[in-house]
ZADO-1210 file (C-alpha; in nm, 4 decimals, padded with zeros to 6 digits):
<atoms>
<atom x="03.1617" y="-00.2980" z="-00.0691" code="UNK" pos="1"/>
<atom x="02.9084" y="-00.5715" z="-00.0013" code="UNK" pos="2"/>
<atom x="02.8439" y="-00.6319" z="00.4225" code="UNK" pos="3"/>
<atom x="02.7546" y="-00.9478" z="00.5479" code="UNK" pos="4"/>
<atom x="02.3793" y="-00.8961" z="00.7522" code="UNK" pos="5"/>
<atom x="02.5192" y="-01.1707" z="00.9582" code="UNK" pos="6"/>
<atom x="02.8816" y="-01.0565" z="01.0993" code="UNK" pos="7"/>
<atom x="02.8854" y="-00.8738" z="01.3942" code="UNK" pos="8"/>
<atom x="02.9960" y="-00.5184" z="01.2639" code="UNK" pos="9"/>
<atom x="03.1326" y="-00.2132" z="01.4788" code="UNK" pos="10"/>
<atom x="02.9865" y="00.1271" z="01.4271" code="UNK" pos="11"/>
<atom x="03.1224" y="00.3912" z="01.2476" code="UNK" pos="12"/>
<atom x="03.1725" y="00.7448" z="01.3853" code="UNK" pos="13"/>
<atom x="03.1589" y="01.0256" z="01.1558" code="UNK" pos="14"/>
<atom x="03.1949" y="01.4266" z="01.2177" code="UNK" pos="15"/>
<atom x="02.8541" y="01.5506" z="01.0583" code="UNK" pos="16"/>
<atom x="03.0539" y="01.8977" z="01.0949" code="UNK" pos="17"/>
<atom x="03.3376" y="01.7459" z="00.7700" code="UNK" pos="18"/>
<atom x="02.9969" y="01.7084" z="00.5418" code="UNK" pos="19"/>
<atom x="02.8456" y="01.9930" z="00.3600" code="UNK" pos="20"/>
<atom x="02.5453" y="01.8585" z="00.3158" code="UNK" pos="21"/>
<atom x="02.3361" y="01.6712" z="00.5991" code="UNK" pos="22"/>
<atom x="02.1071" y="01.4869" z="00.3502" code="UNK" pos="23"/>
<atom x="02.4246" y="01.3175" z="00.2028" code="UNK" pos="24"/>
<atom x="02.5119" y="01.1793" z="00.5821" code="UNK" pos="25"/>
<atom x="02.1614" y="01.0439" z="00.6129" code="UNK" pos="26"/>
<atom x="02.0987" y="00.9081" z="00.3468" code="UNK" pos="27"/>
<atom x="02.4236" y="00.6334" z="00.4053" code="UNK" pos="28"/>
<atom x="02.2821" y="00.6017" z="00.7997" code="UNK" pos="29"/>
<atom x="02.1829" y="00.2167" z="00.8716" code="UNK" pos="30"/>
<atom x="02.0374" y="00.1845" z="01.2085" code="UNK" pos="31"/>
<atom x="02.0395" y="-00.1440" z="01.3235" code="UNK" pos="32"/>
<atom x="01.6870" y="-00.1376" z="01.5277" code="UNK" pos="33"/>
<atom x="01.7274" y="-00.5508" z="01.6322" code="UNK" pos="34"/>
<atom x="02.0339" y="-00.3575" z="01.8355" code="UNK" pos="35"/>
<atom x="01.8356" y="-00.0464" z="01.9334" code="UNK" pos="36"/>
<atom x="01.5154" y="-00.2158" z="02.0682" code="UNK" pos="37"/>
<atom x="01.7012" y="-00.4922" z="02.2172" code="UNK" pos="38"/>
<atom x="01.6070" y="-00.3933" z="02.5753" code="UNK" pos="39"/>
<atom x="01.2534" y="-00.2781" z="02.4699" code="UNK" pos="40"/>
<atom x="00.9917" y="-00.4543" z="02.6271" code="UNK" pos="41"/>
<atom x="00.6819" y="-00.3530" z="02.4818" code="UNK" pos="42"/>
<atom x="00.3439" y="-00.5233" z="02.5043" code="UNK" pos="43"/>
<atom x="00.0804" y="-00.5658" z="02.2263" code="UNK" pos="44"/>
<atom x="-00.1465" y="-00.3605" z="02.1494" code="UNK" pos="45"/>
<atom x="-00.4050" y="-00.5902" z="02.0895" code="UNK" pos="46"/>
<atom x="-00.3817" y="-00.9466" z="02.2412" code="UNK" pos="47"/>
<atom x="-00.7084" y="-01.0988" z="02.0645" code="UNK" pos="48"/>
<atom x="-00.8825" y="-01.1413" z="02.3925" code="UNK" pos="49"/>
<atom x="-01.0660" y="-00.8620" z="02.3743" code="UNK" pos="50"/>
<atom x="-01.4937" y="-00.8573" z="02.2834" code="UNK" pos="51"/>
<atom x="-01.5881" y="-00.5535" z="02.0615" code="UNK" pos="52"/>
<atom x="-01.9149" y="-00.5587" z="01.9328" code="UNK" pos="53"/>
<atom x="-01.9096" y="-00.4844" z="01.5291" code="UNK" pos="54"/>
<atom x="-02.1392" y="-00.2313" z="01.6123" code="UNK" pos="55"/>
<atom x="-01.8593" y="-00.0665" z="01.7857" code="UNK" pos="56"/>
<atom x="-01.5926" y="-00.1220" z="01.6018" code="UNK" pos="57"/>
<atom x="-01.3931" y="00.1530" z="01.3897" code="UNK" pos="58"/>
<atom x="-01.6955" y="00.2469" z="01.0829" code="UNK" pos="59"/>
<atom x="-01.3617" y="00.1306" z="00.8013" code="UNK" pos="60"/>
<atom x="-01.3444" y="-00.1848" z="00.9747" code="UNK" pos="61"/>
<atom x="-01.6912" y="-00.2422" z="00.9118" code="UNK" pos="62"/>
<atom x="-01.6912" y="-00.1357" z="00.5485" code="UNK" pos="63"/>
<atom x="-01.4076" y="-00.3587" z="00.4855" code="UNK" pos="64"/>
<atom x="-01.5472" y="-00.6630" z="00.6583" code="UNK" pos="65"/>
<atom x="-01.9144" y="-00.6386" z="00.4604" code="UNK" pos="66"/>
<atom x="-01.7252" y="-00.6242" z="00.1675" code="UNK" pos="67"/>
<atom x="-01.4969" y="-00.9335" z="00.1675" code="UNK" pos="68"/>
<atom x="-01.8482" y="-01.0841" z="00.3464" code="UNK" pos="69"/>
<atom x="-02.0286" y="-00.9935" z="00.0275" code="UNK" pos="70"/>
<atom x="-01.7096" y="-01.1168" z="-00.1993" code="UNK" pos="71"/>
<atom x="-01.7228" y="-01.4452" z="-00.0364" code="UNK" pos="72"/>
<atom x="-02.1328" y="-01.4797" z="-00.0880" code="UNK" pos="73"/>
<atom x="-02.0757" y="-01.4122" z="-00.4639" code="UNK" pos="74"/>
<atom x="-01.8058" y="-01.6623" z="-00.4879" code="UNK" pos="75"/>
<atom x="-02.0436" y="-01.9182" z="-00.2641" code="UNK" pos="76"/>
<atom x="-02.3217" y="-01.8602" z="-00.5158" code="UNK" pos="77"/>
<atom x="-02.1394" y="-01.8868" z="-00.8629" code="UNK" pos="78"/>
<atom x="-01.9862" y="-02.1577" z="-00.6781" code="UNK" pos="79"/>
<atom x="-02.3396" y="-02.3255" z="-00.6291" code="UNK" pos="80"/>
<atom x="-02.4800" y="-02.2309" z="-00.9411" code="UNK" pos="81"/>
<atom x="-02.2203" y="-02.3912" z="-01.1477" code="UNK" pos="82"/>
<atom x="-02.2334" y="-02.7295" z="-00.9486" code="UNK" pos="83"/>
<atom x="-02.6302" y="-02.7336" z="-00.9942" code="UNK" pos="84"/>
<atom x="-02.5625" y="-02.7080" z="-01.3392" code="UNK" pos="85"/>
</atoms>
């Protein structure tokens, strides 16, 4: 049976009690969170306004930004080199 993710669809009850085996009922459970967190107002967690040194900032954070700083030097220099060539 193939649902539509568009049509408006009303829920179905079941008895968990007529099912042997609760990992069966699960397992066929959609939740539809659009409906559940419909009334949910909650803000973000980070709104980009905030200044954090990099000295402060989480130690993988840091790691991760040398890196793809160093990445981008490498492809800057072969970049160079090749032109001057």
């Amino acid at each position: 049976m193939e649902v539509s993710k568009k049509e408006k669809h009303d829920p179905v009850v079941i008895r968990i009690m007529d099912y042997d085996n609760l990992e069966d009922v699960l397992s066929k459970i959609i939740i539809p969170f659009s409906e559940v967190m419909k009334d949910s107002h909650v803000p973000d967690v980070y709104t980009g306004y905030e200044k954090i040194p990099f000295e402060k900032r989480y130690p993988l954070y840091q790691i991760i930004m040398r890196q793809e700083f160093a990445d981008a030097m490498i492809v800057i220099k072969n970049g160079i080199s090749t032109e001057a060539k």
